[in-house]
Structure formats: C-alpha cells, structure tokens
C-alpha positions, 0 to 999 in steps of 0.5 A: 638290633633288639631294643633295651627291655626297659623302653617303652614302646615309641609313640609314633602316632603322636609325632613325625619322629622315630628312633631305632636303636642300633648299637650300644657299648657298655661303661661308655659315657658320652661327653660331646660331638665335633662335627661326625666326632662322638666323644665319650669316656671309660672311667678316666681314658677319653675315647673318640667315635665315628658313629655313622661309620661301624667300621671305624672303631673307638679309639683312644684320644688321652687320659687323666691320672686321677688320685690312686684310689679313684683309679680303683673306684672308677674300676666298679660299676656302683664305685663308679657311680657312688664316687661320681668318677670319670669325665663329666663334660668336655669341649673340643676346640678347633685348635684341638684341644680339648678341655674337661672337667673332672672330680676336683678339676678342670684339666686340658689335653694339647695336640700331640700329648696323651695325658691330660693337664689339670690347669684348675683346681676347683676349690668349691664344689667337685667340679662344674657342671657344664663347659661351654666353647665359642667360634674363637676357642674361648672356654667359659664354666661356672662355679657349682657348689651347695652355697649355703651362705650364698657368697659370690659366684663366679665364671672363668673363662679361658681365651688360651685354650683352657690352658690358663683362666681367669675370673671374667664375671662375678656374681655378688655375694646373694644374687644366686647359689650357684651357675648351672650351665652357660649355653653358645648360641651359634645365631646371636654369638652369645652366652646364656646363663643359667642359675638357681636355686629359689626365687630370684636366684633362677636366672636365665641370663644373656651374656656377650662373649667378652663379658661387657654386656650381661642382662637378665632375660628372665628370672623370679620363679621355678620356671626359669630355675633350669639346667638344659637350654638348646640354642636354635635359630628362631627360638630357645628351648630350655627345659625346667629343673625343679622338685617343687614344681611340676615341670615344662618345656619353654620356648623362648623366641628371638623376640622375647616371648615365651611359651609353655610347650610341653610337660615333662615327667620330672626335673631335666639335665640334659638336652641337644639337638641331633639334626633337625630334633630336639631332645630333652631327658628327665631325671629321678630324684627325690621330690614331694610334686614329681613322682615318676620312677622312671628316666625319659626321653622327649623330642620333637622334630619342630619344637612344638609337639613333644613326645616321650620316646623311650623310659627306663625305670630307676633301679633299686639302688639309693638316689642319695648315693649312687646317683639319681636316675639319668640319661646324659646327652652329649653336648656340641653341634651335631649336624647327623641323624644319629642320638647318643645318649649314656644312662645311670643308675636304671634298669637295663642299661645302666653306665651304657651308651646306646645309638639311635637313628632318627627317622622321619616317615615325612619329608623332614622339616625345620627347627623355628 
C-alpha cells in the first residue's frame, strides 16, 4: 500500500519505530477505540471497525438527527469543515452506551436503539472539547467557550450513563477561560485537568473520581497551557498548546518531576497510545513564534526519543474558516499495533482517516 503524496519520508535511524500504511477511507473520522473496536464517523452517522481484521467491514452503530441545514453542511467537504460538523469526540462504556458531543450538544446512544438522544444542551460554547469515562462508567466534560469575562466554569459529570448530569465541580469565576481536556488515568484511578489560556489560568490539575479531592499539579506559564495528555504507568506525558511560545513535550513522573523531552514543531491536540507508542500531533494555526505549514506526527516507542514520523502541508484554504491544520487521533485504550488517525484541512489526505501498522525492528520495549 502506497503511502500519502503529503508524507515525509520516515526517520528510521533516528528511532526503533516504523509505520506503514495500510488502508484508508475517505470522509471518515476517528473518535475512539474499545478494546480492538475503532469508532469513527461520517458526518453524523457513528461507525464501528475491527481494523486488525479487513474482513470485517464498517458498519453502522447509530446516528444524530442534527438541525436540517446541518444535514446539508455536513454533505460537503469544505460545508463540513467551515460548519465544524459531525461528532467531535466519544466514549464507550461498558454498559454500551455510548456517549458524544456534537455541535450544540452532548447526546447518548442505549443499547438496542439506533438514533442517539441529546441528554444536554451546551449553552456556552459549540460543545466540549474532550469526553473522558472511568472503570465505573462515570462520564465527566468540561465547559469550552471564548470566556471573555472569565466567569466560572464548570465540569459535568455523569454517573447514569450519560443519561443524565449534573454540575460536579466549579471553577470560580477568574481562575481560568475554559477546560481543555479531562484525562482517566487507569494506575492512579484518577482525573487530570487540563485548562488555559494565560498565566495561572493553564492548570494541569489532579482530580479524584468522586470530585472530593481536586489539586493543582502544575500551573503559571505556557508550558502547562495543554490540551493532549497520555496517562502511562510511570509517568505523564502531555503535549504543549500555545501560539506564544514555542512548543515541547513534557513528561511528568509518578513522583512529580518534570522533564522537557522533545520539541515539536507547533501547538498539539491530540495525542494516544497505540500499543507500547506514543503519539502526539501538531497543528497549524495562526501564530507570531510557531511558523511551520505543515501537520506532524511525533512518536516514540519509550517516551524518551521522539521523531516526527509523517508531515502534511496545510492546503490553501483559510485557517480562520475552514479549520487549522490537524491530525485527530482517536482516544481510548488501544492495546493493538495499529494507528488511526483523520486529517483536516491538508493536502492529500484532508477529512480522510488512514491505518498504519507500528513495527518495531527490535525486540519491542516498554513504556516508563
């Protein structure tokens, strides 16, 4: 299988790890994996994938009536990406349910039906960023919207299944502008936070699940304004977010330390784990420090040496509108030797979802 025109070429003296592409689809995103389960979306139906095995094709899981105009933005290519339409993240929980956000929206699908329920209206902002599940099924997001007047901010958190929320923590009103992400960490049964925008206001915050305990781990400068954070069992690994600065990968141990491990090209949204790798992908966006065009991919199959793998250019189409430059990795546990990822708004392989096998040449290590 040919690789995209719009990739660099791999780095393989410069790491034990190696990707080759296998398969792609076109208009597909991908939200998140359950177990060997790939969830991913076309416009508003919801799609489930057993990437490891070809012959199990995608297949339909449910979808979201959406208002009628969206269901002709969400039909075209640049409507799509201008009207930011579709599902924007989602969960799965044991139970199977599966809860997601959508423009305007969190909504939930039960077992058994085909058309998913909005069970909360967003009010502030479009939708959350991030949905985050814990081993009991308990669903937490974080409100996301401009903030100007920096008014509180608050989480909701479901313990019925995403069928009902409620309020479970508040930040007070100037504290921060908005909550990029919340994290499970599977080793410590716990929450991380993350916020932003400007000096104290970028948090990255420890939380228990029950909300009863919530500490600030770090906070103050642009190094901890981030978005993407991937929980090992040794360390924490989360990638900076920020136009003002240049940017980095930090790891952050069980212990508290933290280290500067790599530099990435520009802001990151999105990282995972696939496997025993690490990955984290880079955007482009409007920004005075970080001038790079193009889209990137790093990973590492220890944490410590990182390599940009794969580039796509951003393509001519304006940033403002039709969305900066991206690759979206699905979140969710991924215990396979496989990536997914979905591009916007780049050359080649724009609102297409591609698979890659991770092979390592060596004997294959462990993340600490």
């Amino acid at each position: 299988m040919k690789s995209a025109k719009s990739t660099f070429p791999l780095l393989e003296a410069a790491s034990e790890l190696q990707l080759t592409r296998i398969a792609s689809w076109p208009r597909l995103r991908v939200l998140a994996w359950h177990g060997e389960v790939l969830y991913a979306s076309r416009g508003y139906t919801l799609l489930r994938g057993v990437p490891a095995d070809p012959q199990i094709p995608w297949s339909t899981v449910g979808y979201f009536n959406p208002a009628w105009w969206r269901r002709f933005s969400s039909s075209g290519r640049l409507t799509c990406r201008l009207c930011r339409d579709g599902f924007h993240a989602l969960v799965a929980l044991s139970s199977g349910h599966l809860v997601a956000a959508v423009p305007g929206a969190v909504i939930t699908l039960a077992p058994g039906n085909e058309e998913f329920n909005v069970t909360h209206r967003v009010d502030r902002g479009t939708r959350p960023l991030n949905l985050t599940v814990t081993n009991r099924d308990w669903v937490f997001w974080g409100e996301y919207f401009d903030n100007a007047g920096r008014d509180e901010v608050s989480i909701y958190g479901s313990q019925e299944r995403g069928e009902r929320w409620e309020v479970v923590h508040t930040f007070p009103k100037g504290t921060v502008r908005h909550v990029h992400n919340i994290v499970y960490d599977q080793w410590d049964d716990c929450l991380w936070v993350l916020t932003g925008d400007y000096g104290n206001e970028c948090k990255i915050i420890r939380a228990s699940c029950n909300w009863k305990d919530v500490d600030v781990v770090l906070s103050g400068d642009q190094k901890t304004r981030a978005v993407a954070l991937v929980p090992t069992r040794e360390a924490l690994y989360f990638a900076s977010d920020t136009p003002l600065e240049a940017n980095y990968i930090y790891r952050l141990d069980r212990s508290g330390a933290l280290r500067r491990i790599a530099t990435i090209s520009s802001s990151s949204f999105y990282g995972c784990r696939a496997g025993d790798a690490l990955f984290f992908s880079t955007a482009v966006e409007p920004s005075q420090v970080n001038h790079d065009r193009n889209v990137h991919l790093y990973g590492s199959l220890g944490g410590r040496s990182w390599t940009s793998f794969l580039a796509w250019p951003k393509d001519r189409w304006s940033m403002r509108l039709f969305q900066y430059g991206n690759a979206v990795l699905p979140t969710g546990d991924n215990a396979t030797d496989l990536l997914a990822l979905s591009c916007v708004a780049v050359e080649g392989d724009d609102l297409q979802t591609t698979l890659w096998r991770i092979i390592d040449p060596a004997e294959r290590g462990q993340i600490v």
